[in-house]
Each structure stands twice: as C-alpha cells, then as structure tokens.
C-alpha positions, 0 to 999 in steps of 0.5 A: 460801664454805664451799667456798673454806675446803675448797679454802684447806685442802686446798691448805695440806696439800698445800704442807706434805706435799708441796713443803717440805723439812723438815730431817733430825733431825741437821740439826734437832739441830745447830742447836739445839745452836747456838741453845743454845750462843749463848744461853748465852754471850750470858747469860753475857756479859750476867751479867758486864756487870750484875756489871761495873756493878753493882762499878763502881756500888758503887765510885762510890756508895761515893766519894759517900758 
C-alpha cells in the first residue's frame, strides 16, 4: 500500500517537472492582463445596469406614490 502512494507521487512529480509546458512570464503577464481587463469591464457594465434599475425603480415608485 504504502509503496503504490510512493510510486502515485513519484509519477505525479515527473509529470509536473518533466511532460507539462508551463507558460513563459510575458505569456503568463498577458493573460492576467486580459483577466483583468475583462473583470473590470464586466463590473463596470454590471454597476451601470444596477444604476439603471435602480432610477428606472426610483422613477416608478415615485409614479406609484
């Protein structure tokens, strides 16, 4: 048992070390700027929708009162 659990790891690190490809750091710096970029306009497209509502909410309370 004990001896399967080496084997699993030492072929886990092997896999890691030697057969994946890791990204270089300008790939890696790209797409977090991208990640970034399209965090923050989806923020900023869902803070205009809640403004949005929230006047068009305003508007028709204020007709029902």
């Amino acid at each position: 048992m004990f001896k399967k659990i080496v084997n699993y790891c030492k072929a886990c690190y092997d896999e890691l070390a030697h057969k994946t490809t890791w990204p270089t750091r300008s790939e890696l710096t790209h797409s977090a700027m991208v990640v970034l970029s399209a965090s923050l306009i989806i923020a900023l497209v869902v803070f205009v929708m809640d403004l949005v509502f929230k006047n068009c909410m305003t508007l028709v309370y204020n007709l029902f009162s």
